[in-house]
N, C-alpha and C positions, 0 to 999 in steps of 0.2 A: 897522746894529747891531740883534741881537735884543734879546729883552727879559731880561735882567739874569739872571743864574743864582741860583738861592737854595736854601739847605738845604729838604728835606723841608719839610712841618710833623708836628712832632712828634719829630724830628730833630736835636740841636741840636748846635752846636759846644760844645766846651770848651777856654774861651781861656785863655792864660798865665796870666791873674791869679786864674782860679782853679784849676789842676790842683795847687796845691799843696795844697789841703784834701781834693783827692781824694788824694793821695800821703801823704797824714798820716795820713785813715781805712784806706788799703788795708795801710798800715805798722803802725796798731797791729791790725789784724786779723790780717794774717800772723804779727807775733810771736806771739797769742794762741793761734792754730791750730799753729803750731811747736810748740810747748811741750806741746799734748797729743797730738802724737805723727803731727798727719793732713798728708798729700802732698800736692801739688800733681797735680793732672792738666789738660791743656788739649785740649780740641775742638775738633770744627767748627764754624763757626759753620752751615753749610747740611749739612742732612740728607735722607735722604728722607721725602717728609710721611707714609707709610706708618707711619716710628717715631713721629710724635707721634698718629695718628690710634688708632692700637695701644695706646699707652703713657698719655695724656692722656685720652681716652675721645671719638670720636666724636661726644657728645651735647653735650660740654661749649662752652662760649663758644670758650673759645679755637679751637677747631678748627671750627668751625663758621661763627664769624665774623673774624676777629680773626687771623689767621695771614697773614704772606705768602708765599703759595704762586707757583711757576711752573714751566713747561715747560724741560728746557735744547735742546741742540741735538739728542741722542737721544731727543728724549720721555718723557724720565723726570722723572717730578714731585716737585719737590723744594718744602722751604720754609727759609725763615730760622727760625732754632731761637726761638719763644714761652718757651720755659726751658729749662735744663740737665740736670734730674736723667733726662730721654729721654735723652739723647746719654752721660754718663757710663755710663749701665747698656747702651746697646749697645756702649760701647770698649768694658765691662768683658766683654761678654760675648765679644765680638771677639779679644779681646786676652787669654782665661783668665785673668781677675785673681779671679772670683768664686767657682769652688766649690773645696768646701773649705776656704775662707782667709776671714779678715779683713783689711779694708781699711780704713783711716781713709783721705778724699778729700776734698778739694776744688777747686773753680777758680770762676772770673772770669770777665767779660768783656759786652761786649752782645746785649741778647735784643728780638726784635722784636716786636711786638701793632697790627694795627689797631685803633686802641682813639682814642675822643675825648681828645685831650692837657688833661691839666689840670695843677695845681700840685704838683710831686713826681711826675709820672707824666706818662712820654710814649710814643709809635710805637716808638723806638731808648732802652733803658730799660738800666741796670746792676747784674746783682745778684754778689754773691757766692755761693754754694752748696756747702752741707756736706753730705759722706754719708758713710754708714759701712755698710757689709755684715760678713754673715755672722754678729750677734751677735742673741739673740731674747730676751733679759731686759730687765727696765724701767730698768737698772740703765746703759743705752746712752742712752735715753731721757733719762736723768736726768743724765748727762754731758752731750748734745748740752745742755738747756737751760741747767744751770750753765756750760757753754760761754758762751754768749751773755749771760750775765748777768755774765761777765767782761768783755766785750766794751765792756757799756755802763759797766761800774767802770772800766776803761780810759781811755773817750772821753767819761767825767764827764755822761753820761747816764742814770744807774741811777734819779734820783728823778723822770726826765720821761718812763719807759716805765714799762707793766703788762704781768705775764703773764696768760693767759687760758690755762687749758686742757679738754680732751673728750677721749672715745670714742667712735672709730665702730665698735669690736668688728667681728666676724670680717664676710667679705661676706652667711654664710647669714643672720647677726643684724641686717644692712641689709636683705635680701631682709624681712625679717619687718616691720622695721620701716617698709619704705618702703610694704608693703603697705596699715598701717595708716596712715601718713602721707596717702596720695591717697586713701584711703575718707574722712580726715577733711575732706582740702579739698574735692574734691568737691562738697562742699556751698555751698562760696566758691567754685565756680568764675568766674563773672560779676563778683566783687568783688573777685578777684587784679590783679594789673598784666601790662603783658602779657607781659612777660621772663615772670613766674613761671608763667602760662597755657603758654605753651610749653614752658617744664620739666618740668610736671606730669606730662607723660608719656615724657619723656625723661631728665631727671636731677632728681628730685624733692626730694632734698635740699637742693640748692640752693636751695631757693625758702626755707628756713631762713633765710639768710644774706641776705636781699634786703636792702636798702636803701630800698626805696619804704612808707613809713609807716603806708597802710591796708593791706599785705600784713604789716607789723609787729603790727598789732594782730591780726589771724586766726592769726596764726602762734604767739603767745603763748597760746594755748589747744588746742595741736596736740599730741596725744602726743609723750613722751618719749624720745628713745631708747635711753636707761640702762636704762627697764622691761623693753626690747627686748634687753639683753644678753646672751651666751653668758658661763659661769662667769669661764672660762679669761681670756675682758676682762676682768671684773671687779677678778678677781686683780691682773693686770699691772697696770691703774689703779692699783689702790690701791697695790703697792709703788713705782709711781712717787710718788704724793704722800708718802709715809711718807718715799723717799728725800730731795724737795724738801724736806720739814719739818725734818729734820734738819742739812740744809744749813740751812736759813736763807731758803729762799729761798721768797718769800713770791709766790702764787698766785691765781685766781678762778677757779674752775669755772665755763665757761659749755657748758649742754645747748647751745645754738643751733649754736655753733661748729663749723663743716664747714670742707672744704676743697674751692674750684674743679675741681678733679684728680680722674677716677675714682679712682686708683691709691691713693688712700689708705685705710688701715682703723687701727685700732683707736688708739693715741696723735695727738692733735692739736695744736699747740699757735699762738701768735700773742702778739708783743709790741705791744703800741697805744701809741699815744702820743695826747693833745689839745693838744700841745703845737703846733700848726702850726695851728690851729682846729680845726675837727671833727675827729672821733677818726680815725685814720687806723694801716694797719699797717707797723708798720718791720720786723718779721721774724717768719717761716710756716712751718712745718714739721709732719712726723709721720712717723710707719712707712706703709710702701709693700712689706710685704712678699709681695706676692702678684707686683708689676712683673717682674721680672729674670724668672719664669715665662713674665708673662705676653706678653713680646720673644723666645723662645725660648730661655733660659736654664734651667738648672735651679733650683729653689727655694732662692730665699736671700735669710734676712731682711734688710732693709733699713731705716735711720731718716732725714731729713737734714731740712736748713731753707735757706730762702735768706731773704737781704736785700738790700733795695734800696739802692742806693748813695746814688742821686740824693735820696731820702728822706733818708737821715743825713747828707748833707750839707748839706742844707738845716737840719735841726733844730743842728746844729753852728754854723751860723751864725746861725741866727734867737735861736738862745740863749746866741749870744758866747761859746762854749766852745771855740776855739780858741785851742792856746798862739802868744804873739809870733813864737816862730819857722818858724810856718806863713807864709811868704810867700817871693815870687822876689827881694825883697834879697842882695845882694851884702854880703859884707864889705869888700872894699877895692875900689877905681875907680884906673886906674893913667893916669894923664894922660902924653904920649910930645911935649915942646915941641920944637918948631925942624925943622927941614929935614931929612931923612936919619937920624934919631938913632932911628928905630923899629926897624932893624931891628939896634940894638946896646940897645936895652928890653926887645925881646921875648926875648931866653937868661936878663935878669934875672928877668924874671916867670916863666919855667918852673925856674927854682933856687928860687926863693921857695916856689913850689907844689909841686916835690920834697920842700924842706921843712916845708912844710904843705899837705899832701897834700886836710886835708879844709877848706881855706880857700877860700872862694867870690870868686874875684878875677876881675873884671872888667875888658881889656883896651882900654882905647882903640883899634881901629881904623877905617878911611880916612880919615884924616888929620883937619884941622879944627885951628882957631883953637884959643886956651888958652883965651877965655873959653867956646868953643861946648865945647871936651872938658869942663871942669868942669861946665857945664848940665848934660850927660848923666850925666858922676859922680854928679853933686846927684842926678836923679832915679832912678839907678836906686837907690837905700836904703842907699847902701854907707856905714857909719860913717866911714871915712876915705879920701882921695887920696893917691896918692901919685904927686909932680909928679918925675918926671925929664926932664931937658934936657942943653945941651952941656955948661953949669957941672956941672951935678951930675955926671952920666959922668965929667966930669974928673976931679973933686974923688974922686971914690966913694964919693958921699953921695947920700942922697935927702930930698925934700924933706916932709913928711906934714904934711896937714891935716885938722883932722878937722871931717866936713860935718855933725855933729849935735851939738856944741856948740858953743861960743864962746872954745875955748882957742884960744890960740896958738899957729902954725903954727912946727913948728922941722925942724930939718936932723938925723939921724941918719944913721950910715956905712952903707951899704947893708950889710955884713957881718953888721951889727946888726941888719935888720929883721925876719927869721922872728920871733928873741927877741923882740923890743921887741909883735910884733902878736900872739903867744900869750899877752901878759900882760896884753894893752888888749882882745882881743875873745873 
Protein backbone atom coordinates (compact mmCIF):
# COMPACT_ATOMS: atom_id res chain seq x y z
CA UNK A 1 0.00 0.00 0.00
CA UNK A 2 1.24 3.64 -0.83
CA UNK A 3 0.93 6.28 1.13
CA UNK A 4 -2.71 7.60 1.49
CA UNK A 5 -3.91 10.00 -1.32
CA UNK A 6 -4.84 13.68 -0.05
CA UNK A 7 -6.17 16.76 -1.40
CA UNK A 8 -3.52 19.62 -2.40
CA UNK A 9 -2.72 21.86 0.36
CA UNK A 10 -4.57 24.72 -0.02
CA UNK A 11 -7.11 22.69 -2.02
CA UNK A 12 -9.95 21.87 -0.09
CA UNK A 13 -13.02 19.84 -0.46
CA UNK A 14 -16.54 20.97 0.00
CA UNK A 15 -18.50 18.48 1.93
CA UNK A 16 -22.33 18.12 1.97
CA UNK A 17 -22.85 19.84 5.10
CA UNK A 18 -21.71 22.57 3.90
CA UNK A 19 -22.47 23.42 0.04
CA UNK A 20 -25.61 24.50 1.26
CA UNK A 21 -24.52 28.03 2.40
CA UNK A 22 -22.56 28.01 -0.71
CA UNK A 23 -25.87 27.49 -2.65
CA UNK A 24 -27.69 30.20 -0.58
CA UNK A 25 -24.83 32.79 -1.23
CA UNK A 26 -24.61 31.89 -5.01
CA UNK A 27 -28.64 32.23 -5.06
CA UNK A 28 -29.10 35.49 -3.58
CA UNK A 29 -26.21 36.72 -5.80
CA UNK A 30 -27.59 35.48 -8.90
CA UNK A 31 -31.04 36.93 -8.18
CA UNK A 32 -29.30 40.21 -7.51
CA UNK A 33 -27.33 40.30 -10.69
CA UNK A 34 -30.63 39.11 -12.71
CA UNK A 35 -32.55 42.03 -11.84
CA UNK A 36 -30.01 44.52 -13.00
CA UNK A 37 -30.16 43.15 -16.19
CA UNK A 38 -26.04 41.22 -16.43
CA UNK A 39 -25.66 37.52 -18.20
CA UNK A 40 -24.08 34.82 -17.21
CA UNK A 41 -20.91 33.92 -19.13
CA UNK A 42 -18.61 30.69 -18.42
CA UNK A 43 -14.94 29.99 -19.21
CA UNK A 44 -12.02 28.19 -19.28
CA UNK A 45 -10.70 27.46 -16.48
CA UNK A 46 -6.91 26.85 -18.50
CA UNK A 47 -5.76 29.40 -20.66
CA UNK A 48 -2.68 30.37 -22.26
CA UNK A 49 -0.34 32.14 -19.70
CA UNK A 50 0.48 34.67 -22.55
CA UNK A 51 -3.29 36.11 -21.66
CA UNK A 52 -2.58 36.77 -18.04
CA UNK A 53 1.08 37.75 -18.44
CA UNK A 54 -0.42 40.46 -21.08
CA UNK A 55 -3.62 41.24 -19.27
CA UNK A 56 -2.32 41.03 -15.36
CA UNK A 57 1.07 42.68 -15.95
CA UNK A 58 4.28 40.76 -15.95
CA UNK A 59 5.67 42.62 -12.79
CA UNK A 60 2.88 41.89 -10.75
CA UNK A 61 2.91 38.91 -7.93
CA UNK A 62 0.66 36.96 -9.42
CA UNK A 63 2.38 36.34 -12.57
CA UNK A 64 5.60 36.33 -11.35
CA UNK A 65 5.12 34.09 -8.39
CA UNK A 66 1.80 32.66 -7.63
CA UNK A 67 0.41 31.28 -11.01
CA UNK A 68 0.23 27.57 -11.97
CA UNK A 69 1.80 27.34 -14.99
CA UNK A 70 2.71 24.20 -17.48
CA UNK A 71 3.77 22.70 -20.58
CA UNK A 72 0.86 20.38 -22.35
CA UNK A 73 1.76 17.69 -24.75
CA UNK A 74 2.44 20.52 -27.80
CA UNK A 75 4.62 22.78 -25.71
CA UNK A 76 2.35 25.19 -25.39
CA UNK A 77 2.37 27.07 -22.00
CA UNK A 78 -0.62 27.30 -20.46
CA UNK A 79 -1.74 28.20 -16.63
CA UNK A 80 -4.71 27.70 -14.48
CA UNK A 81 -6.69 31.08 -14.69
CA UNK A 82 -5.25 33.28 -11.13
CA UNK A 83 -8.83 35.38 -12.15
CA UNK A 84 -11.41 35.82 -14.64
CA UNK A 85 -11.74 39.22 -15.74
CA UNK A 86 -8.19 37.93 -18.53
CA UNK A 87 -10.37 35.20 -19.68
CA UNK A 88 -13.94 37.04 -20.14
CA UNK A 89 -12.21 39.96 -22.27
CA UNK A 90 -10.41 37.38 -24.41
CA UNK A 91 -14.06 35.23 -25.07
CA UNK A 92 -15.25 38.66 -25.58
CA UNK A 93 -12.90 39.65 -27.90
CA UNK A 94 -12.96 35.97 -29.49
CA UNK A 95 -16.38 35.84 -29.75
CA UNK A 96 -17.38 39.90 -31.11
CA UNK A 97 -19.26 40.60 -27.98
CA UNK A 98 -17.28 43.94 -27.44
CA UNK A 99 -17.28 46.74 -30.03
CA UNK A 100 -19.84 48.68 -30.44
CA UNK A 101 -22.11 47.23 -27.78
CA UNK A 102 -22.76 46.94 -24.12
CA UNK A 103 -22.49 44.02 -22.18
CA UNK A 104 -23.48 43.51 -18.69
CA UNK A 105 -21.32 39.93 -17.55
CA UNK A 106 -20.72 37.74 -15.21
CA UNK A 107 -19.51 34.28 -14.09
CA UNK A 108 -18.12 31.79 -11.32
CA UNK A 109 -16.15 29.43 -10.64
CA UNK A 110 -12.51 28.30 -9.22
CA UNK A 111 -9.34 30.50 -9.65
CA UNK A 112 -5.78 29.22 -8.74
CA UNK A 113 -2.68 31.19 -6.79
CA UNK A 114 0.37 29.76 -5.30
CA UNK A 115 -0.07 31.62 -2.57
CA UNK A 116 0.60 30.53 1.53
CA UNK A 117 -3.02 29.15 2.47
CA UNK A 118 -4.37 31.07 5.32
CA UNK A 119 -8.05 31.71 6.76
CA UNK A 120 -10.55 32.62 4.01
CA UNK A 121 -7.81 32.35 1.36
CA UNK A 122 -6.41 29.35 -0.36
CA UNK A 123 -4.28 27.72 -3.67
CA UNK A 124 -7.97 26.67 -5.24
CA UNK A 125 -10.08 29.99 -4.17
CA UNK A 126 -13.93 30.96 -5.42
CA UNK A 127 -14.76 34.20 -6.71
CA UNK A 128 -17.63 35.46 -8.40
CA UNK A 129 -16.95 38.30 -11.07
CA UNK A 130 -18.83 41.24 -12.64
CA UNK A 131 -18.14 43.23 -15.81
CA UNK A 132 -19.55 45.40 -17.74
CA UNK A 133 -18.24 46.97 -21.22
CA UNK A 134 -18.70 49.52 -23.44
CA UNK A 135 -20.12 52.32 -21.10
CA UNK A 136 -17.28 55.38 -19.89
CA UNK A 137 -19.44 57.50 -17.39
CA UNK A 138 -19.14 57.32 -13.47
CA UNK A 139 -22.63 56.59 -13.60
CA UNK A 140 -21.44 52.56 -14.42
CA UNK A 141 -19.25 52.93 -11.68
CA UNK A 142 -21.91 53.93 -9.38
CA UNK A 143 -24.25 50.92 -10.36
CA UNK A 144 -21.53 48.30 -10.08
CA UNK A 145 -20.95 49.58 -6.33
CA UNK A 146 -24.75 49.97 -5.40
CA UNK A 147 -24.74 46.59 -7.08
CA UNK A 148 -22.81 45.13 -4.32
CA UNK A 149 -24.28 47.07 -1.57
CA UNK A 150 -27.45 45.16 -2.55
CA UNK A 151 -25.70 42.26 -2.16
CA UNK A 152 -24.65 42.74 1.35
CA UNK A 153 -28.61 44.10 2.22
CA UNK A 154 -29.45 40.79 0.89
CA UNK A 155 -27.19 38.46 2.95
CA UNK A 156 -27.74 40.83 6.06
CA UNK A 157 -24.12 41.89 5.96
CA UNK A 158 -24.38 45.75 5.09
CA UNK A 159 -23.41 46.88 8.92
CA UNK A 160 -20.27 44.36 8.94
CA UNK A 161 -18.67 45.73 5.48
CA UNK A 162 -17.04 49.34 4.64
CA UNK A 163 -16.57 50.78 1.27
CA UNK A 164 -13.30 52.31 0.56
CA UNK A 165 -12.71 54.16 -2.44
CA UNK A 166 -9.48 56.01 -5.18
CA UNK A 167 -8.14 57.08 -8.33
CA UNK A 168 -5.74 55.98 -10.28
CA UNK A 169 -6.53 58.39 -13.15
CA UNK A 170 -5.36 57.96 -16.58
CA UNK A 171 -1.79 55.63 -17.21
CA UNK A 172 0.14 59.18 -18.27
CA UNK A 173 -1.11 60.56 -14.65
CA UNK A 174 0.52 57.09 -13.07
CA UNK A 175 3.58 57.61 -15.26
CA UNK A 176 3.93 61.07 -13.52
CA UNK A 177 3.18 59.97 -10.39
CA UNK A 178 5.07 56.77 -10.10
CA UNK A 179 8.01 59.04 -11.15
CA UNK A 180 7.64 60.87 -8.19
CA UNK A 181 6.62 57.92 -5.98
CA UNK A 182 10.40 56.00 -6.42
CA UNK A 183 12.29 59.55 -6.16
CA UNK A 184 10.50 59.67 -2.83
CA UNK A 185 11.38 56.14 -1.54
CA UNK A 186 14.60 56.11 -2.69
CA UNK A 187 15.68 57.50 0.01
CA UNK A 188 14.04 54.31 2.22
CA UNK A 189 15.44 52.06 0.11
CA UNK A 190 17.37 49.93 2.88
CA UNK A 191 14.30 50.44 5.44
CA UNK A 192 11.52 48.90 2.84
CA UNK A 193 10.76 45.11 3.20
CA UNK A 194 11.77 43.05 0.80
CA UNK A 195 8.50 42.39 -1.27
CA UNK A 196 8.44 46.46 -1.57
CA UNK A 197 12.36 46.58 -2.50
CA UNK A 198 11.47 44.55 -5.53
CA UNK A 199 8.69 46.50 -6.59
CA UNK A 200 10.42 49.59 -6.57
CA UNK A 201 11.34 49.19 -9.71
CA UNK A 202 8.87 46.98 -11.24
CA UNK A 203 5.45 47.96 -9.97
CA UNK A 204 5.75 50.63 -7.49
CA UNK A 205 2.55 51.31 -6.51
CA UNK A 206 2.13 48.49 -5.03
CA UNK A 207 4.39 49.03 -2.35
CA UNK A 208 1.35 51.62 -1.29
CA UNK A 209 -0.69 48.78 -0.38
CA UNK A 210 1.86 46.70 1.57
CA UNK A 211 1.05 45.17 4.76
CA UNK A 212 4.47 45.10 6.43
CA UNK A 213 4.30 47.99 9.25
CA UNK A 214 7.64 49.96 8.89
CA UNK A 215 6.94 50.08 5.06
CA UNK A 216 3.44 51.45 6.52
CA UNK A 217 5.01 54.15 8.26
CA UNK A 218 7.42 55.42 5.04
CA UNK A 219 4.59 55.25 2.96
CA UNK A 220 2.50 57.54 4.97
CA UNK A 221 4.67 60.41 4.08
CA UNK A 222 4.95 59.47 0.23
CA UNK A 223 3.24 61.93 -2.29
CA UNK A 224 -0.10 61.75 -3.24
CA UNK A 225 -1.48 60.68 -6.19
CA UNK A 226 -4.71 62.85 -6.46
CA UNK A 227 -2.01 65.84 -6.72
CA UNK A 228 -0.78 63.65 -9.69
CA UNK A 229 -4.24 63.76 -11.49
CA UNK A 230 -5.33 64.51 -15.12
CA UNK A 231 -8.56 66.88 -15.16
CA UNK A 232 -10.86 64.46 -17.05
CA UNK A 233 -10.13 61.82 -13.43
CA UNK A 234 -10.93 64.24 -11.51
CA UNK A 235 -14.18 64.91 -12.88
CA UNK A 236 -15.21 61.20 -13.21
CA UNK A 237 -14.35 60.84 -9.29
CA UNK A 238 -16.29 63.29 -8.17
CA UNK A 239 -19.47 62.41 -10.11
CA UNK A 240 -19.15 59.09 -8.81
CA UNK A 241 -19.21 60.30 -5.09
CA UNK A 242 -21.96 63.03 -5.79
CA UNK A 243 -23.73 59.90 -7.43
CA UNK A 244 -22.89 57.59 -4.08
CA UNK A 245 -24.24 60.53 -1.93
CA UNK A 246 -27.26 60.68 -3.32
CA UNK A 247 -27.90 57.18 -3.02
CA UNK A 248 -27.25 56.91 0.34
CA UNK A 249 -24.52 55.01 0.14
CA UNK A 250 -21.96 55.82 2.56
CA UNK A 251 -18.07 55.77 1.49
CA UNK A 252 -14.19 56.52 2.75
CA UNK A 253 -11.80 57.77 0.52
CA UNK A 254 -8.66 56.19 0.84
CA UNK A 255 -5.37 57.82 -1.35
CA UNK A 256 -3.45 54.37 -0.53
CA UNK A 257 -5.85 52.22 -2.13
CA UNK A 258 -4.41 50.42 -5.55
CA UNK A 259 -5.03 47.48 -6.97
CA UNK A 260 -2.79 44.09 -7.45
CA UNK A 261 -3.70 44.26 -11.44
CA UNK A 262 -1.73 46.51 -14.04
CA UNK A 263 -4.81 46.82 -15.81
CA UNK A 264 -6.38 49.03 -13.66
CA UNK A 265 -6.84 53.00 -13.89
CA UNK A 266 -8.83 55.53 -12.76
CA UNK A 267 -11.96 54.15 -10.28
CA UNK A 268 -11.06 51.77 -7.55
CA UNK A 269 -12.91 50.58 -5.21
CA UNK A 270 -12.77 47.67 -1.98
CA UNK A 271 -15.45 46.38 0.51
CA UNK A 272 -13.41 45.41 4.07
CA UNK A 273 -14.75 43.96 6.67
CA UNK A 274 -12.94 43.34 10.60
CA UNK A 275 -15.35 41.20 11.15
CA UNK A 276 -13.16 37.82 10.88
CA UNK A 277 -10.27 39.65 12.81
CA UNK A 278 -8.01 41.70 11.06
CA UNK A 279 -9.46 43.69 8.37
CA UNK A 280 -9.61 41.67 5.53
CA UNK A 281 -11.31 42.34 1.69
CA UNK A 282 -14.56 40.66 0.68
CA UNK A 283 -14.92 42.51 -2.70
CA UNK A 284 -12.43 44.58 -5.41
CA UNK A 285 -13.03 46.14 -8.17
CA UNK A 286 -12.50 49.33 -10.71
CA UNK A 287 -12.21 50.41 -14.46
CA UNK A 288 -9.75 48.46 -16.61
CA UNK A 289 -10.30 50.48 -19.49
CA UNK A 290 -7.29 50.33 -21.30
CA UNK A 291 -7.44 45.86 -21.15
CA UNK A 292 -9.65 44.87 -24.03
CA UNK A 293 -6.77 47.08 -26.14
CA UNK A 294 -4.38 46.02 -24.49
CA UNK A 295 -5.27 41.73 -25.52
CA UNK A 296 -5.76 42.95 -28.97
CA UNK A 297 -9.23 44.28 -28.92
CA UNK A 298 -10.34 47.52 -29.99
CA UNK A 299 -10.84 50.19 -27.19
CA UNK A 300 -13.61 49.60 -25.02
CA UNK A 301 -14.42 50.90 -21.63
CA UNK A 302 -14.58 48.54 -19.14
CA UNK A 303 -15.63 48.48 -14.94
CA UNK A 304 -16.18 45.05 -12.83
CA UNK A 305 -15.25 43.60 -9.19
CA UNK A 306 -15.02 40.12 -7.95
CA UNK A 307 -15.74 38.52 -4.65
CA UNK A 308 -14.55 35.85 -2.84
CA UNK A 309 -16.72 33.24 -1.98
CA UNK A 310 -14.94 31.28 0.42
CA UNK A 311 -14.62 34.85 2.38
CA UNK A 312 -18.54 35.40 2.63
CA UNK A 313 -19.09 32.46 3.56
CA UNK A 314 -17.13 32.30 6.37
CA UNK A 315 -18.25 35.79 7.57
CA UNK A 316 -21.98 34.29 7.03
CA UNK A 317 -21.37 31.85 9.40
CA UNK A 318 -18.97 33.29 11.88
CA UNK A 319 -21.81 35.95 12.27
CA UNK A 320 -24.94 33.35 12.28
CA UNK A 321 -26.59 35.01 9.39
CA UNK A 322 -27.81 32.17 7.91
CA UNK A 323 -31.67 31.49 7.52
CA UNK A 324 -32.89 27.81 9.12
CA UNK A 325 -33.49 26.77 5.94
CA UNK A 326 -29.92 26.69 4.61
CA UNK A 327 -29.31 23.13 5.44
CA UNK A 328 -29.42 19.44 3.62
CA UNK A 329 -32.58 18.42 5.86
CA UNK A 330 -35.17 16.58 4.35
CA UNK A 331 -38.83 17.24 4.97
CA UNK A 332 -40.21 13.79 5.04
CA UNK A 333 -38.14 10.24 5.78
CA UNK A 334 -40.45 7.43 4.10
CA UNK A 335 -39.73 4.10 6.14
CA UNK A 336 -40.69 0.96 3.50
CA UNK A 337 -41.51 -2.13 6.63
CA UNK A 338 -41.62 -5.82 5.71
CA UNK A 339 -40.31 -8.09 2.90
CA UNK A 340 -41.10 -7.01 -0.79
CA UNK A 341 -43.51 -4.01 -0.10
CA UNK A 342 -40.67 -1.64 -1.57
CA UNK A 343 -41.13 -1.82 -4.72
CA UNK A 344 -45.27 -1.18 -4.23
CA UNK A 345 -43.81 2.25 -1.87
CA UNK A 346 -41.77 3.50 -4.29
CA UNK A 347 -44.88 4.66 -7.28
CA UNK A 348 -46.29 6.09 -3.87
CA UNK A 349 -43.56 8.42 -3.09
CA UNK A 350 -43.12 9.46 -6.80
CA UNK A 351 -47.26 10.45 -6.79
CA UNK A 352 -46.53 12.37 -3.62
CA UNK A 353 -43.51 14.28 -5.24
CA UNK A 354 -45.77 14.88 -8.53
CA UNK A 355 -47.77 16.37 -6.22
CA UNK A 356 -45.30 18.22 -4.27
CA UNK A 357 -42.97 18.74 -6.58
CA UNK A 358 -40.79 21.04 -4.41
CA UNK A 359 -41.09 18.64 -1.31
CA UNK A 360 -37.59 17.19 -0.10
CA UNK A 361 -38.56 13.58 0.61
CA UNK A 362 -36.24 11.18 1.42
CA UNK A 363 -36.68 7.56 0.31
CA UNK A 364 -35.63 4.63 2.47
CA UNK A 365 -33.50 2.47 0.45
CA UNK A 366 -31.44 -1.09 0.83
CA UNK A 367 -33.54 -2.56 2.82
CA UNK A 368 -32.80 -2.48 6.79
CA UNK A 369 -34.73 -3.28 10.07
CA UNK A 370 -37.68 -0.59 11.18
CA UNK A 371 -35.72 0.34 13.98
CA UNK A 372 -32.34 1.01 11.76
CA UNK A 373 -34.77 2.94 8.79
CA UNK A 374 -36.12 5.20 11.44
CA UNK A 375 -32.25 6.03 12.86
CA UNK A 376 -31.71 7.29 9.49
CA UNK A 377 -35.05 9.11 9.15
CA UNK A 378 -34.28 10.61 12.84
CA UNK A 379 -30.89 11.81 11.32
CA UNK A 380 -31.42 13.00 8.30
CA UNK A 381 -33.65 16.40 9.67
CA UNK A 382 -36.70 15.25 8.19
CA UNK A 383 -39.85 16.73 10.44
CA UNK A 384 -41.80 13.78 9.80
CA UNK A 385 -41.87 9.64 8.65
CA UNK A 386 -43.92 8.26 6.95
CA UNK A 387 -44.02 4.37 8.01
CA UNK A 388 -45.62 2.23 5.14
CA UNK A 389 -45.92 -1.64 5.42
CA UNK A 390 -48.28 -4.58 4.50
CA UNK A 391 -51.17 -3.30 6.77
CA UNK A 392 -50.98 0.00 5.63
CA UNK A 393 -50.77 -0.78 1.65
CA UNK A 394 -53.84 -2.78 2.46
CA UNK A 395 -55.69 -0.57 4.37
CA UNK A 396 -54.46 2.65 2.03
CA UNK A 397 -53.33 4.52 4.83
CA UNK A 398 -50.04 5.56 5.91
CA UNK A 399 -48.80 5.75 8.92
CA UNK A 400 -46.90 9.51 9.86
CA UNK A 401 -44.82 10.44 12.76
CA UNK A 402 -43.41 13.19 13.41
CA UNK A 403 -39.55 13.20 14.46
CA UNK A 404 -39.44 16.67 16.05
CA UNK A 405 -42.07 16.76 18.46
CA UNK A 406 -43.68 14.65 20.77
CA UNK A 407 -47.18 14.35 19.09
CA UNK A 408 -48.74 11.54 18.48
CA UNK A 409 -48.23 9.29 15.76
CA UNK A 410 -51.78 8.71 13.65
CA UNK A 411 -52.85 6.91 10.44
CA UNK A 412 -54.11 9.10 7.48
CA UNK A 413 -55.44 7.73 3.89
CA UNK A 414 -52.69 8.02 1.74
CA UNK A 415 -55.00 9.96 -0.70
CA UNK A 416 -54.79 12.55 1.98
CA UNK A 417 -51.19 12.98 2.28
CA UNK A 418 -49.90 15.61 -0.41
CA UNK A 419 -52.89 17.97 1.56
CA UNK A 420 -52.30 16.86 5.04
CA UNK A 421 -48.01 17.74 4.60
CA UNK A 422 -48.68 21.25 2.56
CA UNK A 423 -50.37 22.25 5.65
CA UNK A 424 -47.76 20.75 8.43
CA UNK A 425 -44.52 21.83 6.50
Amino acid sequence: MGKQLQAIRGMNDILPEQTPVWQYLEQQVRSVLTTYGYQEIRIPVVESSALFSRGIGSGTDIVEKEMYTFEDRNGDKLSLRPEATAGVVRAGIQQGLFYNQVQRLWTSGPMFRYERPQKGRYRQFHQISVEAYGMTGPDIDAEMIMMTARFWQKLGLSEHVTLELNTLGTLEARVRYREALVAYLKDYESELDEDSRRRLTINPLRILDSKDRNTQKIVAGAPELFDYLDEESRVHFTGLKQILDEAGIAYRVNPRLVRGLDYYGRTVFEWVTDSLGSQGTVCAGGRYDALVEMLGGKPTPAVGFAMGIERLVLMLETLQLLPESVSNRVDVAVVAVGDGVVHRVLPVVERLRDALPELKILMNCGGGGFKAQMKRADRSGAAYALILGEDELGSGMVTVKSLRTDSAQQQLPIADMAEYLQKVL
